[in-house]
N, C-alpha and C positions, 0 to 999 in steps of 0.2 A: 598488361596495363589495363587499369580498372576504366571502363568506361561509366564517365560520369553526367549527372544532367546538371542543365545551368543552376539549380536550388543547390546541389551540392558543392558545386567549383567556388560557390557566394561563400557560403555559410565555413567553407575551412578557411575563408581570408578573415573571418569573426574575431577578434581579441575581447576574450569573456575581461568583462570588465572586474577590481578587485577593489574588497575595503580597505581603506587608506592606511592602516594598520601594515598590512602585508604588502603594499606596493613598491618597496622597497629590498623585498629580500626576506627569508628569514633570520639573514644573518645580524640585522640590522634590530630586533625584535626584544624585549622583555617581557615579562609574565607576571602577572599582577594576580595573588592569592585572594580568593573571597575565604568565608568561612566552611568549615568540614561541612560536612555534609551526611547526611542518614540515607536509607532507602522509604520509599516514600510508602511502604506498609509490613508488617514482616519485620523488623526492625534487627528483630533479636535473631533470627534465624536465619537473617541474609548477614550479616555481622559475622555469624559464626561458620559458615557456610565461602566468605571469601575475608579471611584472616587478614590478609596480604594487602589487600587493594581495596577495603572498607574505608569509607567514611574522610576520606579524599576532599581539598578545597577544588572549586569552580575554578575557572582560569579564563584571566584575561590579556590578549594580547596587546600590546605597545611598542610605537616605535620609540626608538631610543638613537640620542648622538651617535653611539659607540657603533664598531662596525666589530661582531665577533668572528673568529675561526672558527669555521666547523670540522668537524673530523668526521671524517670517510666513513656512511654506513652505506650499507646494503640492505633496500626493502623490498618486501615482499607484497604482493596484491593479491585480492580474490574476489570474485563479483559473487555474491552469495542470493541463490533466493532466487523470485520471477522478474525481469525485467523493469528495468525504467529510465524513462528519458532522462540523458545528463550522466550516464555513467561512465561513456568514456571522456567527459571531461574532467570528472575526478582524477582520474588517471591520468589527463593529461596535465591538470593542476597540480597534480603528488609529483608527475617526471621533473614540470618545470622548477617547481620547488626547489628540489632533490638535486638538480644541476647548478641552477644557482648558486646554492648554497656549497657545494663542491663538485667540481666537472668529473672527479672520481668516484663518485656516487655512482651507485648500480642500480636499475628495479628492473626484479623479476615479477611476471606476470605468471601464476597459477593456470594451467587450466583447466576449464569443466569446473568452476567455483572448489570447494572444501576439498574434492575429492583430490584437486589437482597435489596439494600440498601433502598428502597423507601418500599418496601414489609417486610424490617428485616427476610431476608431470608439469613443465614449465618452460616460459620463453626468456630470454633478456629482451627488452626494450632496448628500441632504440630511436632516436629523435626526427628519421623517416617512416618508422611505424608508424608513432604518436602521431605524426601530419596527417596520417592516411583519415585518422578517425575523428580529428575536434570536431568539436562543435555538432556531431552525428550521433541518432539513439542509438541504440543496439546494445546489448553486450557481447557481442560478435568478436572482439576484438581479441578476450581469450575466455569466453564463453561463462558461463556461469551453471551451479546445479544447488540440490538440495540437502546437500552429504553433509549430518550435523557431527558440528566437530565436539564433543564430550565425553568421550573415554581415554582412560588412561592410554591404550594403545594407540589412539590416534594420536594423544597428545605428543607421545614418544615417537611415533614416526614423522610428524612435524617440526618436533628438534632435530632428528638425525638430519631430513634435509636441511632446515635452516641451519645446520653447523657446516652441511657440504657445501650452501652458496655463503657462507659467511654473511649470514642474515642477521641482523640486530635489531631488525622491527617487523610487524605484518600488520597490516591494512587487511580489515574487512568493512567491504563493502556490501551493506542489506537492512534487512529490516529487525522486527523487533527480537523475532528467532537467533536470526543470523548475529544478532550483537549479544544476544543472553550467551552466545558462543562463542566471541570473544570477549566477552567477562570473565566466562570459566578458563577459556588458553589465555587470557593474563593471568590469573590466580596462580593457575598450574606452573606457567614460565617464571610468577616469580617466585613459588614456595620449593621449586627446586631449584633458585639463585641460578639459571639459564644466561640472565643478563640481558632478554630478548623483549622489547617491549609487544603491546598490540593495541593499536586506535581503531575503534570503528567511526563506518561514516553513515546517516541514516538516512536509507534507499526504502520507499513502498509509495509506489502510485495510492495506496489506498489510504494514505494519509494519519494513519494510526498509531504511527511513531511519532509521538510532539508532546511537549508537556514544555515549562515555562520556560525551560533552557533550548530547545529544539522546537522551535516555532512552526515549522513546516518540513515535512523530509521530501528528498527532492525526487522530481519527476511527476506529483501530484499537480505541480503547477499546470505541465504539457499536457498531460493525460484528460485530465477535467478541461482542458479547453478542445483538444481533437472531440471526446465522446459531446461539448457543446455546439461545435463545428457543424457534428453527425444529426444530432437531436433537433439542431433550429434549420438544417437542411430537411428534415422529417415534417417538422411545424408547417414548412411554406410548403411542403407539398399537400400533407391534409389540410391546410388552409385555402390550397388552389384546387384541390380535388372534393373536398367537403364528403365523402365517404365513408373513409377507414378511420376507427379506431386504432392505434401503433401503441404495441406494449414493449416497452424498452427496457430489458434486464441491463443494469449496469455496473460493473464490476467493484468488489467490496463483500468480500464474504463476512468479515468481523466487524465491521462499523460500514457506517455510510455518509462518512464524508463525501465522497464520489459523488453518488445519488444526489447527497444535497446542495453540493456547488456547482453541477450540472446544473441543477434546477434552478439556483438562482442567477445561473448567467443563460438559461433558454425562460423559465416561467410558463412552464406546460401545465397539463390542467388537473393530472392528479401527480404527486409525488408520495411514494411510500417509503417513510421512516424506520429502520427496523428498530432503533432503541425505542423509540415512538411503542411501536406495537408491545415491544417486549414491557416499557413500564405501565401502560396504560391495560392491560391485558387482555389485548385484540385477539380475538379468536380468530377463525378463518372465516367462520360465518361476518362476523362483524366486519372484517377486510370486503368481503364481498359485498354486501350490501352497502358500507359504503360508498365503493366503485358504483357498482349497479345504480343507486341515486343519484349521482355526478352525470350518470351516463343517460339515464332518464330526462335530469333535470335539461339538461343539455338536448336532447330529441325533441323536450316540449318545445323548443325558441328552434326549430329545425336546422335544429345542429346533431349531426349523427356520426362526428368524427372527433379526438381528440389524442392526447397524448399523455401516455402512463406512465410514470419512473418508476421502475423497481429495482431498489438492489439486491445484487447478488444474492447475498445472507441469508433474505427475509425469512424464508423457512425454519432456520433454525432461532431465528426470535419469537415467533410464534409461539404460547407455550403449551400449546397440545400438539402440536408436530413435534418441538422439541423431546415432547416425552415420551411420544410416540417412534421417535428416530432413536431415543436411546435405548428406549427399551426393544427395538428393532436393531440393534448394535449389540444387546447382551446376546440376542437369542440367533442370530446368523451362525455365531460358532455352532452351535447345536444342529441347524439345520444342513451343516453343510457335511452333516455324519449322520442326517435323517433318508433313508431310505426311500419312504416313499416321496419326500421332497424332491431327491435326487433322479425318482423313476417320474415324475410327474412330465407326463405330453404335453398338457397347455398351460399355458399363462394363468389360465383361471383357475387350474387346479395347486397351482404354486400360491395364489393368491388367496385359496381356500386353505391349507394348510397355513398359511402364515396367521390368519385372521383369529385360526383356531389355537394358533399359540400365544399369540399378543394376550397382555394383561386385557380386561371388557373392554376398559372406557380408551384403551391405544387401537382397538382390535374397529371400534368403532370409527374411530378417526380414519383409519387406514382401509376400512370397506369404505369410505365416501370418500375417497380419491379417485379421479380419473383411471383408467388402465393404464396410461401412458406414466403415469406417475408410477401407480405402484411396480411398471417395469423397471422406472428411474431407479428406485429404492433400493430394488433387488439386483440390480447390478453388479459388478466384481467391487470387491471392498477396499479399500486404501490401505497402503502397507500396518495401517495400525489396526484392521479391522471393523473400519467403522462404513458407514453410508458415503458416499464419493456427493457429497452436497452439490458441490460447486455443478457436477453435471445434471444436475434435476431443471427441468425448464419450468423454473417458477412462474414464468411469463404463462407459458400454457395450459400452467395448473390452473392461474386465475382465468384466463380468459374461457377455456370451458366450462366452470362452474360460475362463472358471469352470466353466459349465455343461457344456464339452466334458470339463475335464479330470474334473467329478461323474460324468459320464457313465461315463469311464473308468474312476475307485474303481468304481463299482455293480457294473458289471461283472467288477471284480476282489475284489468283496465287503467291499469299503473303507469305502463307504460308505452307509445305510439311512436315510436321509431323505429330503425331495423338499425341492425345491428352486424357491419362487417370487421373483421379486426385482420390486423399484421401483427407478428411478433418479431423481434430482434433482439440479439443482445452483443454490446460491445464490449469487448474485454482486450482480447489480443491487438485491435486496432490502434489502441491507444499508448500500448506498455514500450513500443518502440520508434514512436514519431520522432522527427527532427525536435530537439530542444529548446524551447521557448526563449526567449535572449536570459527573462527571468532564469530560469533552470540552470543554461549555460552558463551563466557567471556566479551563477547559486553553487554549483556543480564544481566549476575550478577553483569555488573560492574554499570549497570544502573539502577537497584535496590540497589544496596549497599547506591549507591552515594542520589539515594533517600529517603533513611534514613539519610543522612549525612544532605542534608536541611533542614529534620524534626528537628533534629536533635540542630539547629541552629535558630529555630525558623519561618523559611521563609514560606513564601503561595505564592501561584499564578507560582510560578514555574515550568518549564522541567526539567527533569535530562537531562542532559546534557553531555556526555562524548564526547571529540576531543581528534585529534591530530591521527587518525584512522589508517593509512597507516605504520606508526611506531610500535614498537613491546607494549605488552600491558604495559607493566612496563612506557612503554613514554605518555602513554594516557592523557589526561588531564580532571579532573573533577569537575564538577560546576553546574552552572543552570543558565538556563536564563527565563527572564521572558515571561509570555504565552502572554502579549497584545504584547510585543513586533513585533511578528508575525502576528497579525492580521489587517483585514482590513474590510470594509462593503461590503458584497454584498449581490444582493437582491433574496431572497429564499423565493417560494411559495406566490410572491405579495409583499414580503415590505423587507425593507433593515436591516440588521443583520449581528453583529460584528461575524466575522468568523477568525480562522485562515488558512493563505493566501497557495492553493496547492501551492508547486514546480512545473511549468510544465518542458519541454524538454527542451533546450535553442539551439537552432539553431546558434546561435555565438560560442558555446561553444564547447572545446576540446572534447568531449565525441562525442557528433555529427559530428564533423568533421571528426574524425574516423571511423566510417562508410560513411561518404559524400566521401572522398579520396578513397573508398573502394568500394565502390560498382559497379561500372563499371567491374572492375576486379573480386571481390565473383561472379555477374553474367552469366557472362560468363565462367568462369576456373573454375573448381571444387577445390576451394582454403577451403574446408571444415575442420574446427578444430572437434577433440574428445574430450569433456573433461571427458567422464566415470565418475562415482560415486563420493559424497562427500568421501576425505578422512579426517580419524579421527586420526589416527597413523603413522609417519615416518616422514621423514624432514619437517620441519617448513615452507620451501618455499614451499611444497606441499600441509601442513594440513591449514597453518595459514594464505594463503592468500585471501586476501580480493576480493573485486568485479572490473572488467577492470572501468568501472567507476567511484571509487573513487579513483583508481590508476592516472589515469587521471589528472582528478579536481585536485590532489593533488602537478600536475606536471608542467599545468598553459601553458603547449605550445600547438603547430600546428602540430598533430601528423599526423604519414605518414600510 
């Protein structure tokens, strides 16, 4: 018997609330056709590339008088990808669905995400399992990994099994990867007339799956309020200690939603942008010397502490890192059959060989790296061969070459402060907190509704739930189709239908709200608290959503 704390025993008595559409059943449900649909770049070569399941109407769901029969499926689950709050209530929205609708309804859960399915490594559900997990993060439940499913051979061991549990549908659950992967096992399922559908539902803390039918994917909600939690718990302490500079790496390697709706629910005193840096074309010098000024500006009014956002990414929007990181990605193959690379005793002689092979102006960039950095670099490679990004402590790169360029004002009488720093970075902290009430009802309502297209017969599909900023009763739910998102780009040498990240949008109301901001957060101690997710008390406090979608939803020039 699990021993549990009183946060837990609460939170599994939670009934994620649902849109008024679904409150009734699926069985009770109609489906309201928009118009087909394209992929939103690539046209012609996502077209020919998924024959089967191209160009699909949106879908919307309705209650209706009638009450229909369902007939008996068995589906299948997969938690795909790195974690996020609200996943096991997907799961538990898809069970309760799926019982609803016929008490002889089966779901098997996968486990170890993709692999589970291709290996026939899997649990049946049951309606005391499911209790153990509502309303809880984790994907503990039956784990999840990153085994992409896109070859013929996996596709065929996926049918063998889903023919042995008499499966008629699969759920994947993830992000933009994870659902370009079931696009392709819908194309496959239906171009060999299998009969088998596959919906996905869209999971990434990092916010990068959304576009006008997918307004938010879930678990972004929880995560950017834990890492605001962390960051305005950091705020009152250098505001109470007057000290330390705090460099906050925060998670988001491909865009930086994260980074910027952390910042506009703390309002720390520098935030760094990576599409920022990448269209304005920030050097590292130019990143430093901006900091370094903030940081000066700030010592003049005897202030000698503050708080830095960094995401993740940043390094690879840079674009003399960037060119320097690939053109350090062609040349690893080489090195790791170069002898005297491989006889090298130190660090610096490994660092001298590399500089001597780099193109000048990469060879440059990469002698003016800390050592700590250029150890990062040359670390073991990523199963594709490339630099392991995510592990480089961007936080540390800046802050040592901060201190150089401080060093330099003092000197030239710039700058009259000193100069202590922390670094941290949140990543893991956030990807399995307890679920936001947002998330949780976000979360069932997005499994619910995933059985509703099973349900209806559809393949190739997202669940889909809009209309996010209104209460949940107003929600709206449907699907839209997975090519519709996608576009080609070229991964590991050759070109391949992907679905398209969301990055930051630099025109857009979300950014401008911190752009109009930041002059002011950096200088004035303008720092917000938001304290702990709440789960209990008024609706304005428990039930709202992220300053970002509040935004988007609002369409102006905020101040």
């Amino acid at each position: 018997m699990k021993e549990l704390s009183p946060l837990q025993i609460e939170r599994l008595k939670y009934q994620p609330k649902l849109p008024s559409s679904l409150s009734e059943g699926v069985n009770k449900l109609k489906f309201i056709q928009g118009e087909n649909t394209k992929a939103i770049r690539d046209e012609e070569q996502i077209q020919k590339l998924f024959q089967n399941t191209y160009g699909k109407p949106i879908i919307t769901f309705e209650l209706t008088g009638e009450e229909n029969v369902s007939a008996v499926k068995n589906v299948g689950v997969i938690l795909s990808g790195g974690q996020a709050p609200g996943g096991h209530n997907v799961i538990a929205g898809l069970y309760d669905a799926l019982k609803q609708a016929n008490p002889n309804n089966k779901l098997y859960g996968f486990l170890g995400g993709p692999a589970g399915i291709i290996d026939g490594k899997y649990i049946e559900f049951s309606g005391e399992l499911i209790d153990e997990y509502r309303n809880t993060g984790g994907f503990d439940i039956i784990g999840s990994g990153r085994t992409k499913l896109e070859t013929q051979e996996q596709f065929e061991k996926s049918l063998e099994i889903c023919k042995k549990l008499d499966i008629s549908a699969v759920i994947i659950i993830g992000g933009d990867d994870s659902n370009t992967n079931a696009a392709l096992l819908a194309e496959w399922l239906v171009e060999n007339d299998t009969g088998i559908q596959v919906i996905g539902c869209p999971k990434t803390i990092d916010g990068d799956l959304k576009n006008d039918q997918i307004e938010i994917s879930f678990g972004f909600d929880t995560a950017t309020k834990t890492y605001a939690e962390l960051i305005g718990n950091i705020q009152r302490d250098a505001n109470s200690a007057k000290k330390y500079w705090h460099f906050i790496k925060i998670m988001g390697r491909s865009a930086s939603h994260v980074a910027l709706e952390a910042a506009l629910q703390t309002q720390p005193n520098i935030t760094l942008i990576s599409e920022e840096v990448e269209e304005r074309q920030m050097s590292l010098s130019d990143i430093i010397n901006y900091m370094s000024d903030i940081i000066s500006q700030r010592a003049a009014k005897g202030k000698n502490f503050g708080i830095a956002i960094v995401p993740e990414g940043l390094i690879e929007f840079i674009p003399e890192m960037k060119s320097m990181i690939a053109n350090l990605n062609d040349l690893m193959g080489e090195l790791e059959q170069d002898i005297d690379f491989n006889n090298a005793t130190s660090s610096h002689e490994k660092f001298e060989i590399v500089q001597n092979r780099l193109k000048e102006v990469n060879s440059k960039v990469f002698e003016s790296l800390p050592a700590l950095i250029k150890a990062q670099l040359l670390m073991d490679r990523d199963p594709h061969g490339n630099v392991q990004v995510s592990r480089i402590d961007t936080e540390k790169l800046l802050i040592e070459m901060i201190k150089t360029r401080l060093k330099e004002m003092k000197s030239q009488g710039e700058y009259v402060g000193k100069f202590s720093e922390l670094a941290h970075f949140f990543g893991y902290e956030g990807r399995c907190a307890f679920p936001s009430n947002f998330d949780a009802d976000y979360c069932y309502s997005l499994g619910y509704n995933a059985f509703a297209l099973i349900n209806f017969g559809l393949t190739g599909y997202l669940s889909s739930i809009r209309n996010l900023t209104q209460s949940a009763d107003k929600w709206i739910a449907g699907g839209t189709p997975l090519t519709m998102m996608m576009n080609m780009e070229k991964r590991h040498g050759e070109f391949k239908p992907v679905i398209q990240k969301a990055l930051v949008k630099l025109d857009d109301s979300v950014f401008k709200k911190l752009e109009n901001n930041r002059e002011d957060w950096a200088l004035n101690d303008k720092y917000k608290f938001p304290g702990a997710i709440q789960y209990f008390g008024p609706s304005s406090v428990c039930d709202l959503t992220t300053v970002t979608l509040q935004l988007e939803s609002v369409k102006e020039s905020p101040q």
